[in-house]
C-alpha positions as CSV (number, residue, x, y, z in Angstrom):
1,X,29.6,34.3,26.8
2,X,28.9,34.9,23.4
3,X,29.0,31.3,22.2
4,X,26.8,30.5,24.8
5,X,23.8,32.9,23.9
6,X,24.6,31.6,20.4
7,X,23.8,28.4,21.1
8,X,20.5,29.1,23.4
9,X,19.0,30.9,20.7
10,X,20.0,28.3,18.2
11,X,18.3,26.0,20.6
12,X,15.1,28.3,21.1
13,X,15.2,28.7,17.3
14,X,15.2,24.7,16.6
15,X,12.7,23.4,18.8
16,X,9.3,24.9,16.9
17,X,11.3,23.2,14.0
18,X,11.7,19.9,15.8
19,X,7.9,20.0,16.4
20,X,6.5,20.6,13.3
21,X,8.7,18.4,11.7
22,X,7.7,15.5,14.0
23,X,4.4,16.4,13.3
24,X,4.8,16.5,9.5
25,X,6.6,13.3,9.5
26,X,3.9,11.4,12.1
27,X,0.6,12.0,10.1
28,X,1.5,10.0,7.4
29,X,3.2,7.6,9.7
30,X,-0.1,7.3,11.7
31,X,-2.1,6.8,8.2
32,X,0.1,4.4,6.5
33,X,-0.3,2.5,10.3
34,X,-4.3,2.1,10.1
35,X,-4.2,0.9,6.5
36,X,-1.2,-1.8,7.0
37,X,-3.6,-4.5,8.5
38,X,-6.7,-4.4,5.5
39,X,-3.7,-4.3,2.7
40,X,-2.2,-7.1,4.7
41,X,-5.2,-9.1,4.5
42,X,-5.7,-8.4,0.1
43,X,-2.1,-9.3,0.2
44,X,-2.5,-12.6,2.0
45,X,-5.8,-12.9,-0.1
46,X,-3.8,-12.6,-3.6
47,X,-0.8,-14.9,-2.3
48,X,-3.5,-18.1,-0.9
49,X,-5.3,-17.4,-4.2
50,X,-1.9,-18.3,-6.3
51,X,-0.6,-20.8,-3.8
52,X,-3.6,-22.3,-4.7
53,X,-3.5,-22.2,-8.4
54,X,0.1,-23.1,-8.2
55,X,0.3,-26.6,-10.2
56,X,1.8,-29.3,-8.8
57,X,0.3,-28.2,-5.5
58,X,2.6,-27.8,-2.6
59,X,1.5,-26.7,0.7
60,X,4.6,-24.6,1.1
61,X,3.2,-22.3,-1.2
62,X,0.6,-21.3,1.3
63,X,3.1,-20.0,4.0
64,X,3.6,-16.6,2.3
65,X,-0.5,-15.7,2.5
66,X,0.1,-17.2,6.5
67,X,2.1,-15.2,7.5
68,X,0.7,-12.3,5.7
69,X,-2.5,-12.7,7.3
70,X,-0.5,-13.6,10.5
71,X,0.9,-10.4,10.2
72,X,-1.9,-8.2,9.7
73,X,-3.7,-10.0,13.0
74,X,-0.7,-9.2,15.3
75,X,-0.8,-5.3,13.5
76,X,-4.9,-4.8,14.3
């Protein structure tokens, strides 16, 4: 009987904590979420810009800015 009111107030205890750690760990999650897409597109900016510039020219070098900016269409 003993172990089991232990562990209901353990329980009781632990779920505030469970909350306001999901919460902690969410905001950020959340944040980090809505920015993804614009750093996405600078990224796939910066890597057409040096596929670009990239002598001799191979269109190969492009697929790293395409799916970069592929990317951060399917994230908006």
């Amino acid at each position: 009987m003993i172990k089991l009111l232990t562990l209901s107030l353990l329980c009781l205890f632990l779920i505030p904590v469970i909350l306001v750690a999901l919460l902690l760990f969410s905001i950020p999650f959340a944040i980090v979420m809505a920015v993804l897409p614009w750093l996405l597109r600078i990224a796939a900016i910066i890597l057409l810009l040096r596929g670009l510039m990239e002598n001799p020219f191979h269109w190969s070098a492009l697929a790293p800015a395409g799916v970069a900016f592929a990317l951060s269409v399917l994230l908006r």
